[in-house]
N, C-alpha and C positions, 0 to 999 in steps of 0.2 A: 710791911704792908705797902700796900702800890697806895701811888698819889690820886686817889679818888678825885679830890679837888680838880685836879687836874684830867681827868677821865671826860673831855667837854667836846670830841669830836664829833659833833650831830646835834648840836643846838640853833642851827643859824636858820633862820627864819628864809631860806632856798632852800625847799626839801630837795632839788638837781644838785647844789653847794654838798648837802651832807652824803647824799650818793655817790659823790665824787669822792669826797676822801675817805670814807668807808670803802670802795672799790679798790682805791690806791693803798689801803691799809692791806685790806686783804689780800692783794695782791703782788704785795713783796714777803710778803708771811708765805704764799705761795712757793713764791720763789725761793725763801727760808728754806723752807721745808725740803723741798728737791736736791738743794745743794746740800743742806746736811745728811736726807739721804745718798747722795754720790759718794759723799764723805764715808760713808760709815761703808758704802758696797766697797769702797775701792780698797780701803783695809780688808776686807774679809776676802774679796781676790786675793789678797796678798798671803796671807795665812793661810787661806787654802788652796793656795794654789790653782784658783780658778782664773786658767787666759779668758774665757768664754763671758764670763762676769764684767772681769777686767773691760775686754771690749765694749762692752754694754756701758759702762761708764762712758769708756773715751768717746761712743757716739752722741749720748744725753746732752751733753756739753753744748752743742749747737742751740739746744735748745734753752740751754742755762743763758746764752748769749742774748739769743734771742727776747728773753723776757728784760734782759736789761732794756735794751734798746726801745720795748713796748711803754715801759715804765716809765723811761725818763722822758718819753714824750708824752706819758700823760699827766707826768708833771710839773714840765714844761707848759701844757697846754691850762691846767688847770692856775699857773700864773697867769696868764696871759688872759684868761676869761675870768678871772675871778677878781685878779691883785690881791692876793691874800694878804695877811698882817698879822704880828705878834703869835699867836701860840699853830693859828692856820701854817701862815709862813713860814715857823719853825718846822712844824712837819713834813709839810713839803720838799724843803730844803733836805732835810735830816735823811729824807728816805731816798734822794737822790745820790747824796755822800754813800750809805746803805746798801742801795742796791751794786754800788761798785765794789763792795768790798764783799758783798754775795755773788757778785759774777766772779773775782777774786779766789773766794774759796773753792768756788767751780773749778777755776785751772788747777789749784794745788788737787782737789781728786783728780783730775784728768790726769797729772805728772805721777800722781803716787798709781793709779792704774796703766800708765804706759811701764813705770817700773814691773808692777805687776807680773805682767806680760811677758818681761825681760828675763826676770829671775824664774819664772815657771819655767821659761825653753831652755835655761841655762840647767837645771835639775835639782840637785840639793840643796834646802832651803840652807841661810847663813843664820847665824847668829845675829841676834837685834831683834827679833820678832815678837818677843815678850817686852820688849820697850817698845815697841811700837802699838801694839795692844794699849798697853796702858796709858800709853802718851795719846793713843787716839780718841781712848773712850775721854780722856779729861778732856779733852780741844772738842771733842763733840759735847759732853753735856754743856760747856762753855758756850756752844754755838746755840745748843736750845735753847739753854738760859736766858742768853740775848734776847732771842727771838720773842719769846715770854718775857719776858720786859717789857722789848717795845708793846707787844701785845697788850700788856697790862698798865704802862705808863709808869713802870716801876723803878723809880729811882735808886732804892735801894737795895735791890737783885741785883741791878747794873752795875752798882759800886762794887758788890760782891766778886763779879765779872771781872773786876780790874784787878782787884787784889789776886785773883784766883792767876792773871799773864805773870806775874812773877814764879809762881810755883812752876808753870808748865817749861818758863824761859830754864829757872834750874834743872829738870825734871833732863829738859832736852841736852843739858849740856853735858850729865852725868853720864845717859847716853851716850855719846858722844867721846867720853874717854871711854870708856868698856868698849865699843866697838874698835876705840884706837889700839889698845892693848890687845884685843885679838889678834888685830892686822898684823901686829909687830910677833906675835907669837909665830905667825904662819902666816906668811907673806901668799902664799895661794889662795888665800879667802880676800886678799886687800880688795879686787873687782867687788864682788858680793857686797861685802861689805860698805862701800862704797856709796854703790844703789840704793841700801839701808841707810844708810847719813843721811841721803838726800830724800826719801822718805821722809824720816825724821825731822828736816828742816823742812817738808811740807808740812807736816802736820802742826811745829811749831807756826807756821804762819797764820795756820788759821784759829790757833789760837789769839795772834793778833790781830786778825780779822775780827774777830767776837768781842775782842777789846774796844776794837773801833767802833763797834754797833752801838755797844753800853756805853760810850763813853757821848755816842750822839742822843740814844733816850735818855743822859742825862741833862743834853741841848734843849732837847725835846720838854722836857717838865719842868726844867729848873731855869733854865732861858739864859746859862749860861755857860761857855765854853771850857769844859778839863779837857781837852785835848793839850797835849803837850806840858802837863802838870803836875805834881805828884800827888800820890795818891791824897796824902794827907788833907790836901785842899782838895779836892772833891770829895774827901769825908765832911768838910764844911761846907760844903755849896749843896750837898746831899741834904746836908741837918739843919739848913734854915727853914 
């Protein structure tokens, strides 16, 4: 269950204060959303071999940049007018760290949709593409998860999130030989193939991307840092 307790973003006696971080809430959840959509258009390019799609991604981008930059000025600004403190200031902070690892994910669609592109003009799809399906669908419900965390202040969804980057680190690396062993079978597919790897290490990135999100709504509610920890002890800073 999400940390209700903790659910206290629009209490503060400046109804201009609670419009501000409700705005700035809503508006990386925003920006959530577009980039897990890119994510998820730029795999289905990829399988289906849509360049057209593909494109469609690599131009969005711009606009993925752009709401960083919208974002961290308005919270920037909302330090500077407000001087937040304790669970304010955690949020603020957290969605800053946040929104870079959402602009982040933006490049890795953008990389796996210029891939895209590459392999559709090249013509026969390679081998890897059933890993990459299922490597993506995991790193994306990982990315909504997150998202729905922060949305909900839920500590322990986010914990879930962390445990879940182990799976996907393995997931990718299995990958990773089977694509190897093809190449060595038939060195003509090694380019193909290739493209596919690096694919695959986009999509593992955003699955530590997602890591990083959960790992700040647990900044966010618990007020104190698992980044660089293991899991074990953010199962304890979860459960106090």
């Amino acid at each position: 269950m999400p940390d209700k307790k903790d659910d206290v973003y629009g209490d503060h006696i400046s109804h201009k204060f609670n419009d501000e971080l409700m705005a700035l809430k809503s508006e990386f959840l925003e920006m959530g959303g577009l980039v897990e959509s890119q994510v998820d258009r730029a795999i289905t390019a990829l399988v289906e071999n849509d360049g057209h799609l593909a494109d469609e991604v690599r131009a969005t981008d711009k606009k993925v940049d752009q709401m960083e930059i919208d974002l961290d000025e308005e919270a920037t600004l909302i330090i500077a007018r407000r001087q937040p403190t304790a669970r304010d200031l955690r949020l603020v902070i957290s969605v800053i760290k946040m929104v870079a690892d959402l602009e982040r994910v933006g490049d890795e669609a953008k990389k796996i949709a210029k891939f895209a592109i590459k392999l559709s003009e090249e013509g026969q799809a390679p081998r890897g593409y059933v890993e990459v399906r299922h490597i993506g669908n995991h790193v994306l419900s990982m990315l909504h998860d997150a998202l729905d965390a922060f949305a909900r202040l839920d500590s322990e969804q986010a914990l879930r999130i962390m445990k879940e980057d182990k799976r996907v680190d393995e997931e990718y690396q299995a990958a990773t030989r089977t694509l190897l062993t093809f190449m060595m079978e038939d060195t003509r597919n090694i380019s193909r193939c290739m493209s596919v790897m690096w694919i695959l290490r986009a999509l593992e990135r955003v699955g530590d991307h997602a890591c990083n999100i959960a790992e700040n709504v647990i900044f966010m509610v618990k007020g104190e840092d698992v980044r660089h920890t293991p899991v074990e002890e953010a199962e304890k800073v979860v459960g106090r």
